[in-house]
N, C-alpha and C positions, 0 to 999 in steps of 0.2 A: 497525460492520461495514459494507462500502462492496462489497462483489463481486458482490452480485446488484441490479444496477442497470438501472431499465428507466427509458426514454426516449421522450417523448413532446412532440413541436410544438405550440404552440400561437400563437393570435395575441391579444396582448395590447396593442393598439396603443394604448388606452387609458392605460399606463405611459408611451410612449415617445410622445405626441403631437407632436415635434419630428420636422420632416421632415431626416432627416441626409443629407446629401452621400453618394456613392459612397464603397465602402473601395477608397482611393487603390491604382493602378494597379500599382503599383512590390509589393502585395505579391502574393504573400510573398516576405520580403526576410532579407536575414542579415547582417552585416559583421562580419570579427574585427582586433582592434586591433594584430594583426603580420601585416604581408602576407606572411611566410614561413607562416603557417598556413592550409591553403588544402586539404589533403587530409582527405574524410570520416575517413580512421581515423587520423590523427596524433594524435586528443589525445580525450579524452572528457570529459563534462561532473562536475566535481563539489561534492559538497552535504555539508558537516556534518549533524548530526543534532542532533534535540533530543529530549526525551522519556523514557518507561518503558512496560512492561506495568504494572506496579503501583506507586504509586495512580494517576497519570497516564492510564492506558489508552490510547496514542497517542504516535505517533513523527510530528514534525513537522520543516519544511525551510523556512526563511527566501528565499524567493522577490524578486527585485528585478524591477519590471515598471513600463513607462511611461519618458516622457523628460517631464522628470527621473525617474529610477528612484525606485521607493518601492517599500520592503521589506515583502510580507505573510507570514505566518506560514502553510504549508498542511498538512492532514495527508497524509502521503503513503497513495498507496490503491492497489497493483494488481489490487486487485478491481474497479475502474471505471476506463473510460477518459478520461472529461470531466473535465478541469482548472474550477474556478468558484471565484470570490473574490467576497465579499461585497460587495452593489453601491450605491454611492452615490445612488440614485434611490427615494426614499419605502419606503426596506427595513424589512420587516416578518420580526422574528426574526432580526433580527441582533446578533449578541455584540459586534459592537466599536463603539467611539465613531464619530463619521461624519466625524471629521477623518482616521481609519484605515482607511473603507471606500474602495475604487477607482471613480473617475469617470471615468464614460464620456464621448472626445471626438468625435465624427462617427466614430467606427470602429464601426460594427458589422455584422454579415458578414449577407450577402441568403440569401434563401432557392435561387439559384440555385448556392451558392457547395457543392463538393461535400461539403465539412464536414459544409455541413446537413443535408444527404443520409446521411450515416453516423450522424447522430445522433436520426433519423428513425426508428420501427416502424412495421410495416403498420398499426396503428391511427390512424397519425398524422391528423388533420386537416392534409388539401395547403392551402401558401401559395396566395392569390389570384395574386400577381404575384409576379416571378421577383425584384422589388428590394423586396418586403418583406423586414423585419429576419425573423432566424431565432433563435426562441422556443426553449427549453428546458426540459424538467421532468425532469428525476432521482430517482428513487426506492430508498433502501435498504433492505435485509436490513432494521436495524435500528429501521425506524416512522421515518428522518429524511424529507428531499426537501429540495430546491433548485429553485425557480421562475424564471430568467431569459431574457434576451436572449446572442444569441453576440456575442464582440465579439472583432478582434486588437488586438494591441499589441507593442510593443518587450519581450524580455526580455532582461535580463543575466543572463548565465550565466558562472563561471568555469571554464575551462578547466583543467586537470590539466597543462598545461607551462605557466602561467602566465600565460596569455591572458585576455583577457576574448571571450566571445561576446553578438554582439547579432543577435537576431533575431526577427522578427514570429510569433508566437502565436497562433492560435485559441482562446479562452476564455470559461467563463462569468461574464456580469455578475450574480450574483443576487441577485433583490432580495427572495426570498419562500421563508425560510427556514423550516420546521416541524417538530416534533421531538414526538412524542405517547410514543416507548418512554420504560421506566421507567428507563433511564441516562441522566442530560445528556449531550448533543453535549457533543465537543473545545471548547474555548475560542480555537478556532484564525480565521484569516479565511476559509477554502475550505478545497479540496481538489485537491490536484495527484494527478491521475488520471493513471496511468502503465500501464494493461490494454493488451492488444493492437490493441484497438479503431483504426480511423483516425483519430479525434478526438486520442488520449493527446498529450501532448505528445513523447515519445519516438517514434510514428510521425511526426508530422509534421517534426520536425527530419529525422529519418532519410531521409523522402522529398524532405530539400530537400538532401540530401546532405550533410549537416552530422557527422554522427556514424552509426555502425552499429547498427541494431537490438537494440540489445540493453541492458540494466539490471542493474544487480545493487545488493544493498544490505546493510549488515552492523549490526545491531541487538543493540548490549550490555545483556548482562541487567544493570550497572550504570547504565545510563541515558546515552542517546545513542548515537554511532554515525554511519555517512556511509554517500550514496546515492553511487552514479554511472552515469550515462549513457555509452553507448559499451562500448566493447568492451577499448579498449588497457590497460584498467588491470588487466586476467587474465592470468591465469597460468594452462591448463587443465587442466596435468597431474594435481594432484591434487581436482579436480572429479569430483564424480559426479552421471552426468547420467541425466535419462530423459525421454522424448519426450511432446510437450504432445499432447493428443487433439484431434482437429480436428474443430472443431462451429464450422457458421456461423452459431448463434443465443448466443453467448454469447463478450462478449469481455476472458475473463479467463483463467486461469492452468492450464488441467486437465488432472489426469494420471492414470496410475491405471493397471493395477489394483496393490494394494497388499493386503499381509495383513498383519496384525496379531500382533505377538509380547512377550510378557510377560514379565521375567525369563528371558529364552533357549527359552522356551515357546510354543508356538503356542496364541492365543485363541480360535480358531474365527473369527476374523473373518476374514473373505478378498475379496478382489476390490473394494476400496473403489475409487472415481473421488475424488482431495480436489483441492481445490482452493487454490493459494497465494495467500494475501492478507492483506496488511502491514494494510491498514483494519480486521483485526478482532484485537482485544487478546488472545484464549482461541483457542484448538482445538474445534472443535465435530465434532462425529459424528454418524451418525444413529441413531435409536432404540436401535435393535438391537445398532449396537457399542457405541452408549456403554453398556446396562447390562453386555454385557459384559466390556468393561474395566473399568466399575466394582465389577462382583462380583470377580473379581481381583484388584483392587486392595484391597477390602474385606476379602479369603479371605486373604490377605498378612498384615490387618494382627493375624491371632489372636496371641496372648501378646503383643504389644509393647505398649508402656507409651504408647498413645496412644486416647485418645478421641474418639469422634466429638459433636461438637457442635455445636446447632441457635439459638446465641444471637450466631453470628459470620455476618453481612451482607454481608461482602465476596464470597463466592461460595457456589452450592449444597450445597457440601460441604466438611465441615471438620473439620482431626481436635485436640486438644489435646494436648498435653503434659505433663510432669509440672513442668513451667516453661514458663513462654514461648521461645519459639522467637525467636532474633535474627535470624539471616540463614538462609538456603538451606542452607548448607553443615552446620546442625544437623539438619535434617532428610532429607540425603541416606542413611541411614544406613539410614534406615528404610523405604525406598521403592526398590522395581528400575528399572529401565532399560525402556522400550519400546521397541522398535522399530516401525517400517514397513517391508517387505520387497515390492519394487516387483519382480514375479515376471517382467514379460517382460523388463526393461530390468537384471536380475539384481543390484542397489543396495540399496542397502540407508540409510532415513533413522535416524539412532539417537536416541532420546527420553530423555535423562538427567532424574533426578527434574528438575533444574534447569527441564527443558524442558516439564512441567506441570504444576507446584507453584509456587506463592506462598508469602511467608509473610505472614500479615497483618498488618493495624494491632493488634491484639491478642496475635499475634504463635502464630497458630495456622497450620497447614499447611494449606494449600486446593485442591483440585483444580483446577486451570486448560483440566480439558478437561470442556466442556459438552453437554449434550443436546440437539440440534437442531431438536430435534422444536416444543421448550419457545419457542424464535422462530422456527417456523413456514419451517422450512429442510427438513423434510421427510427427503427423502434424500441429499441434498447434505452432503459433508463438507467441514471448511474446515481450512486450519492456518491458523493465524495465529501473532501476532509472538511468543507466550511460548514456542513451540516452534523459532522460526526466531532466537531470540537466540544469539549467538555463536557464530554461522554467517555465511557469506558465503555467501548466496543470488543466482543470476543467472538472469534469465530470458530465454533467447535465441531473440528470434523470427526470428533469420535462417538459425537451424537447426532453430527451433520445437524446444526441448528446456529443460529448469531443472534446474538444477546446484544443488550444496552442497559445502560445503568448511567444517570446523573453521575458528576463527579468533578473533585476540583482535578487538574491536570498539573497544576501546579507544585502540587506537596507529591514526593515522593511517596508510594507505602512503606507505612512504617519504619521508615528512615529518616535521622534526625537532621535535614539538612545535607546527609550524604552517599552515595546512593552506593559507598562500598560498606556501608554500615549493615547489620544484622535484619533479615524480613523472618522473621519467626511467627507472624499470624498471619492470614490471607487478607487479602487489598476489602476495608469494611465500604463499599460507597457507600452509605446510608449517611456513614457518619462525616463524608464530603463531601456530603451535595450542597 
């Protein structure tokens, strides 16, 4: 879980005892390899998917960065804005071999550079000098953090009309990875931080006028799915949208108010603020609603042939069968529909069992939406990805609003099978739901 991320400078000159050269004059810089593509909103950026909610817990994006480009592995997070890859410099807590971590070359951005500044809290300890490197610490929801240096570089990025984009990036080199909660980190190399924040890498292309503000990303509950950057590849009409709340101490996804509905029933829950974020595998709620959609959920389950058991590990709550359960679709039977009903924006988000149920390695039914309280998330509500699978989710900061639309996750748009093939009309969900 990556949305509640705080940020803090430091000077760590003692890692990077090499005095580096200026980051070269020319950036930020962009070039696309057909000089017919030349307008921000012709074409949008986009990314296969890899991943699951279960057992996985994590949807990742094959990243190409550097010249020679070298592919790392990120998990994607609109809960934080800070893009960081695992960093070739005496890394401590790092998952991958060190012929797979990214080496730093004289790029790394000063503390004068206004990045640094965005990536900065009032606690920060101020740089000495305006051409000191700019230090990073990141801390998540979930007991990780990330310790590095900020550094740009070259990204390739593919284009949705069949382009390549290359263009200079702001990101973390880190080399001081730690992880104390009780689920292992991704096995991935970073984190492409795509939040609102200025740092994201989706602001900063945006501001170099490369693509429109805006993201959207469609996560099949079979595993995998594609991201994309930009705007062209929507379709709006059947979008339902409702307006991001504007708070300048937090740069992630927030919407709200939303009430809570059970089987076509009102829960008593009302007026939630949630927040949307791909970095966290479950649904979380806070105290309050979660017991009571868990009692609900529990009052539901009198007379049916299912029990509740306390020997399956995969999540806090788990119900049996009178057989194992193979897939989702046996246990939809026995489980209502949630809704969210977003009361000023008048939408409505629909929660099919699919949308907070698992089934496990055992092959029992598990609640996919958690208590918040239990990691220290307080009042904060989250969705995450087991609720946002098979949906096309957008989040539009140029109209600050996040859309939903039914959708298979499965079929690329408009690609026959391969996703370097031609997207010449915008993504129709109507005609994938």
């Amino acid at each position: 879980m990556k949305y509640f991320a705080h940020q803090r400078c430091f000077l760590l000159l003692l890692l990077f005892p090499v005095c580096y050269s200026d980051v070269p004059s020319l950036w930020p810089t962009s070039t696309l390899d057909k000089s017919s593509v030349s307008s921000r909103t012709v074409s949008s950026i986009f990314l296969p998917l890899s991943g699951n909610v279960y057992p996985l817990g994590y949807y990742s994006v094959s990243v190409n960065i550097g010249r020679p480009p070298k592919a790392y592995d990120l998990d994607i997070d609109t809960g934080s804005d800070l893009t960081w890859v695992q960093c070739d410099v005496s890394c401590v807590g790092c998952t991958k071999r060190r012929d797979l971590l990214y080496k730093p070359n004289n790029n790394l951005v000063h503390c004068d550079d206004p990045l640094c500044a965005a990536i900065r809290t009032p606690g920060s300890q101020p740089c000495k000098k305006a051409t000191d490197q700019c230090d990073y610490e990141v801390e998540y929801a979930d007991q990780g953090s990330s310790l590095g240096v900020l550094v740009n570089d070259f990204f390739l990025l593919r284009l949705t009309n069949g382009s390549n984009l290359i263009s200079r990036v702001a990101f973390g080199c880190g080399y001081n990875q730690h992880h104390t909660g009780p689920i292992s980190p991704p096995p991935t190399a970073g984190v492409l931080g795509l939040g609102n924040g200025k740092a994201s890498i989706l602001s900063q292309l945006s501001n170099l006028g490369l693509i429109q503000n805006v993201l959207g990303h469609c996560l099949s509950s079979r595993g995998g799915g594609f991201l994309f950057l930009g705007n062209d590849l929507v379709s709006p009409s059947k979008v339902a949208w409702t307006p991001v709340l504007s708070s300048s101490s937090v740069k992630n996804y927030l919407t709200g108010p939303a009430d809570v509905i059970y089987n076509g029933k009102p829960t008593g829950v009302k007026g939630l603020q949630v927040i949307f974020d791909s970095g966290s595998s479950y649904t979380y709620l806070n105290s309050k609603a979660y017991q009571a959609i868990l009692g609900q959920v529990k009052a539901d389950m009198t007379g049916k042939p299912l029990k509740e058991v306390a020997e399956d590990n995969s999540l806090p709550i788990c119900w049996k069968g009178a057989k194992p359960f193979k897939s989702i679709s046996e246990i939809r039977a026995h489980f209502k529909p949630l809704v969210l009903s977003f009361t000023k924006s008048k939408v409505q988000l629909p929660l099919l069992p699919d949308a907070y149920l698992i089934v496990s390695k055992l092959g029992n039914a598990c609640l996919g939406i958690l208590n918040g309280a239990e990691v220290n998330l307080g009042e904060l509500n989250v969705i995450g990805d087991i609720s946002m699978q098979d949906k096309v989710i957008l989040y539009d900061n140029e109209q600050r609003q996040i859309g939903w639309a039914t959708a298979n996750c499965d079929r690329l748009p408009n690609v026959d099978g391969d996703y370097h093939g031609d997207f010449s009309q915008p993504f129709d969900f109507g005609s994938l739901s």
